[in-house]
N, C-alpha and C positions, 0 to 999 in steps of 0.2 A: 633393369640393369643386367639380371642375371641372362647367360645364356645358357643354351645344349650342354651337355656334359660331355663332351667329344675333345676337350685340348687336354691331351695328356703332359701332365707335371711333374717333375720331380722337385722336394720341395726339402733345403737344404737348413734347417735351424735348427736351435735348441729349444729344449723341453716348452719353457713358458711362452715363446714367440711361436710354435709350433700351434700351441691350442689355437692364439690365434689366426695364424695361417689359416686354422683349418676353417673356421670362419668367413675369412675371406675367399678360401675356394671353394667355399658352398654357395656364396654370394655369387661369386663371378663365372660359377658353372665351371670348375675345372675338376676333374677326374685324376686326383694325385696316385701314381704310378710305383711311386718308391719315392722314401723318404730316409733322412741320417741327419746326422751334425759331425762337425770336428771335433768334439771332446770323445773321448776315447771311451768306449762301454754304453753309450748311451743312446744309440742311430737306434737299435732296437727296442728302443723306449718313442723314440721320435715316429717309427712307422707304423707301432703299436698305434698313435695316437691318430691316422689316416687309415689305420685298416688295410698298408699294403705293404710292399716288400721292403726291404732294409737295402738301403744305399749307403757305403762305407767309404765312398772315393770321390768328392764331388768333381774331381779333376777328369776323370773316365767317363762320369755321366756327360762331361759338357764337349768330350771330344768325340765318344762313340755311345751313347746312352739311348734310349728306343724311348724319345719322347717327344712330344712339339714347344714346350718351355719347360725352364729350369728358374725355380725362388729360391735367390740367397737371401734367408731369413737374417742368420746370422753367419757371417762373413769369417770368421776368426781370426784365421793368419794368413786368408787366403786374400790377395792381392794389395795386400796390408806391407809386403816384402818386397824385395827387387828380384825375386824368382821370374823371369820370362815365363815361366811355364803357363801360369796365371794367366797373364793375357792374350798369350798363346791359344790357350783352352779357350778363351770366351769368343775368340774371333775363330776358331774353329767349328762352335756351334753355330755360330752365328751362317757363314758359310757356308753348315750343310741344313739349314732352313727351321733350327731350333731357336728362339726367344729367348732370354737371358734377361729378368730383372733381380736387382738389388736390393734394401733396404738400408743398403749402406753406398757408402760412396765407395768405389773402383776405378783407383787406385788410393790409399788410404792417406793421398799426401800429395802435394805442389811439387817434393824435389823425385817421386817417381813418375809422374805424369811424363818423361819422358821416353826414351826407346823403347820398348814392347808395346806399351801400351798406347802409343804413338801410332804405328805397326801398320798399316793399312793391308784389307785383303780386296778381296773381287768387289770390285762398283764403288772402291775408292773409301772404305766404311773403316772408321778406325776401330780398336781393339778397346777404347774407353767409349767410344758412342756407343757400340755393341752390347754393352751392358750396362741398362735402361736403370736408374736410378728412379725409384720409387717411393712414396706418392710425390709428385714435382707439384706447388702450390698452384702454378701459374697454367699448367695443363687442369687442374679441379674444376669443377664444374660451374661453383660459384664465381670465379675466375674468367673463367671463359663466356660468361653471359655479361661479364663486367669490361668488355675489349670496348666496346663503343662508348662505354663511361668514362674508361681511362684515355678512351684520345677527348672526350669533349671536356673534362678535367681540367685537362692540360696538366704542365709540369710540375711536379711535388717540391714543395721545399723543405719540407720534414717526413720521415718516412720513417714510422715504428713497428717492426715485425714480431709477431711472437709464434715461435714453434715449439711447444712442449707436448711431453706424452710422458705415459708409464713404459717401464725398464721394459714390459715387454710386447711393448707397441713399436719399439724400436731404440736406439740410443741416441746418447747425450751427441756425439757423432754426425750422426746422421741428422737430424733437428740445426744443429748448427749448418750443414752444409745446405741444408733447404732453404733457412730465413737466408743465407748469405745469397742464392742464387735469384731469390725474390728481390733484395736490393740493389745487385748488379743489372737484373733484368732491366727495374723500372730506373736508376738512380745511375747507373754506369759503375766504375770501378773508383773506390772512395782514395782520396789522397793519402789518410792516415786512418788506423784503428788502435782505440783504448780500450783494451777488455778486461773482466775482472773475473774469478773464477767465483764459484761457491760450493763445497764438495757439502755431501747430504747428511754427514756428520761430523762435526767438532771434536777435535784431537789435539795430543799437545804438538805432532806433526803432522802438516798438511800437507800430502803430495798434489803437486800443481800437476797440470795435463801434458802427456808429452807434446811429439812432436808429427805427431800421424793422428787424424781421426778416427782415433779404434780406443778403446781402455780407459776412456774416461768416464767418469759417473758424475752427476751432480746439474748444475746451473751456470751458465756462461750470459754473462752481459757483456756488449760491444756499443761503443758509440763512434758515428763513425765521420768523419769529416772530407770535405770535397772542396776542390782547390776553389769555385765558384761560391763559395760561400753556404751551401746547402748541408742538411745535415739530414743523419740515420741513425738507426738503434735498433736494437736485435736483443728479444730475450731468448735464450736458448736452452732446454730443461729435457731431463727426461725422469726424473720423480716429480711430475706436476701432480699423480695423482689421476688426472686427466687428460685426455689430447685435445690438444687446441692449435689453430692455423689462421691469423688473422692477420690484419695491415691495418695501421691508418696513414691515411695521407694529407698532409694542409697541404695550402699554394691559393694560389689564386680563386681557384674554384671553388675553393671550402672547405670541407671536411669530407673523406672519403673513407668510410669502414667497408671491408670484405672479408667475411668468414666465411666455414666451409658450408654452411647453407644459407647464405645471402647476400646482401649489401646494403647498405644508407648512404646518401651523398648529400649534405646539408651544405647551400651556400651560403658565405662571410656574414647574412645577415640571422642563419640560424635557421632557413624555411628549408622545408624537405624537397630537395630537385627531384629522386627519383630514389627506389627501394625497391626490395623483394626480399621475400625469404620464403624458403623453402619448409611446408609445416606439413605433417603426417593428416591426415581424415581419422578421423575416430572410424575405428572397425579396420584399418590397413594394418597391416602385421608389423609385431612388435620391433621397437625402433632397435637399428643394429650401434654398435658404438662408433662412431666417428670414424675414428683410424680404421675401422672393418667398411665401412660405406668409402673413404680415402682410398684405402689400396684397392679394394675389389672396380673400384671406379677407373684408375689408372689401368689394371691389368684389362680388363673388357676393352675400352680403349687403344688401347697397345696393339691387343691381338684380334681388332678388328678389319679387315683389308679396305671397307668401306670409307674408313676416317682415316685422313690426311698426318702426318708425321707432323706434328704441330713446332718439330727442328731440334736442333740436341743442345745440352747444357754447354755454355763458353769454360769448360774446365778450366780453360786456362787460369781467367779471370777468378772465378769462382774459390778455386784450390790456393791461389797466393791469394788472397784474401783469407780463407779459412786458416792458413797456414801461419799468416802475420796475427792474426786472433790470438792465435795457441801461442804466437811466444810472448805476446804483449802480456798473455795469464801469468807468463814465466817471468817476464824482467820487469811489469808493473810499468813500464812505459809504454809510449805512444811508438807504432810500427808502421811501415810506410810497404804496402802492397809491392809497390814496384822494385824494392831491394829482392823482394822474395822472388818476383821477376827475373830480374840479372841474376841471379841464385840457378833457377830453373835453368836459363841462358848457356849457365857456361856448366852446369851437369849435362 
């Protein structure tokens, strides 16, 4: 997996996502160039921990910065707002031939996915394609050896996603907007979502999750229903403790499980169709964590010229759905995508 040390990065998180950054840019052969975060006093703590210069602006690196990609670790307040400048910057690096991934979703919401980041520059690329949200389930590897599975399948009629990791593998955020883009992929855009929140500690108040993917902490359940009678569910976590990325799917074909190093496809009578999994040889170097094999996979990938652009995420879709989650946490009822739609619409 790993390559040459030759793509210079700048690499934009905080302290605990940083260690592991630096993980994953050992894995995927990247040469971090300067590093910072948005919290104030600390970018000099972040590039201590790559060994290179201090970057204190992420917004300077992405418009005139000396490097061939930019990792927003941790995202903060940046495209989290209705600042133009944000997406301005991402399709400005984009344009002069710099790579731009995420760990979070860019724009942090359904009702800003509109103008900026709408934006298109040269060859027609928008200012939200432009910045690659990362690790994407259905670009993984175990994913992607499972495309001839999933057409002889055929169509799921339940479909349960689980995305979880630890805080600093990435957020509660980000986890949710991956299982959501996993179910739209395979399941299309659901009629209605029910979701429930679960924050990581017990109080006598609980703040429920806003209205943006950013600043939430905890556990989010969605079950999700389609006008044709099919149905889905989403565990979504970022204190699992561990990272985990898996599916299953019933229908006609049986039983289909996909994790990040395999699959099982058992049909309706329970006999094994087909399998693999991916297992280390005693003597091959020691195993990396998941989420560090996940992103380092995605980024090689990305910044390969070799491999095909495997297509960009249906923000549209994806974001009103995440969006109707968040408030079904808030109002305890069932939310309908498509209001979030007309919403989008008329902003």
């Amino acid at each position: 997996m790993s390559m040459e040390a030759d793509i210079r990065a700048v690499v934009w998180a905080e302290p605990d996502r940083a260690l592991v950054l630096r993980s994953v840019s050992a894995l995927a052969g990247l040469a971090v160039v300067g590093a910072g975060c948005g919290v104030k006093g600390r970018s000099s703590g972040v590039a201590s921990i790559f060994g290179c210069a201090v970057v204190d602006d992420l917004r300077s690196v992405l418009t005139d910065g000396a490097c061939d990609l930019v990792v927003i670790g941790s995202a903060g307040d940046f495209g989290g707002a209705s600042d133009p400048s944000d997406a301005a910057a991402v399709l400005a690096a984009r344009q002069r031939g710099v790579r731009v991934v995420s760990l979070e979703p860019l724009p942090a919401s359904a009702l800003e996915l509109g103008g900026a980041w709408s934006a298109t520059g040269a060859g027609g690329l928008s200012a939200v394609d432009a910045a690659v949200f990362v690790p994407l389930a259905r670009t993984a590897r175990s994913f992607r050896e499972c495309a001839e599975v999933f057409e002889m399948f055929g169509q799921a009629r339940t479909l349960h996603v689980e995305a979880c990791c630890r805080p600093d593998e990435g957020t509660l955020g980000a986890r949710l907007f991956s299982a959501v883009e996993v179910v739209v992929w395979l399941m299309g855009e659901p009629e209605s979502v029910d979701a429930a929140y679960a924050p990581p500690g017990r109080g006598p108040v609980m703040a429920l999750p806003g209205e943006k993917l950013r600043g939430t902490v905890g556990d989010i359940t969605v079950n999700f229903r389609f006008a044709d009678g099919r149905a889905a569910s989403v565990l979504a976590s970022d204190q699992s403790g561990r990272w985990s990325r898996n599916l299953t799917m019933l229908g006609g074909g049986g039983r289909l499980r996909v994790y990040d190093d395999g699959f099982e496809w058992v049909n309706s009578e329970g006999d094994k169709v087909d399998a693999a999994r991916h297992t280390k040889r005693r003597g091959e170097t020691l195993e990396m964590p998941r989420s560090v094999e996940a992103m380092a996979d995605a980024f090689t990938r990305l910044l390969d010229p070799a491999i095909p652009d495997e297509g960009p995420i249906d923000h549209a879709s994806v974001l009103a759905v995440c969006q109707a989650v968040l408030l079904s946490t808030r109002t305890g009822s069932s939310e309908s995508p498509s209001t979030i739609r007309r919403m989008m619409e008329v902003g």
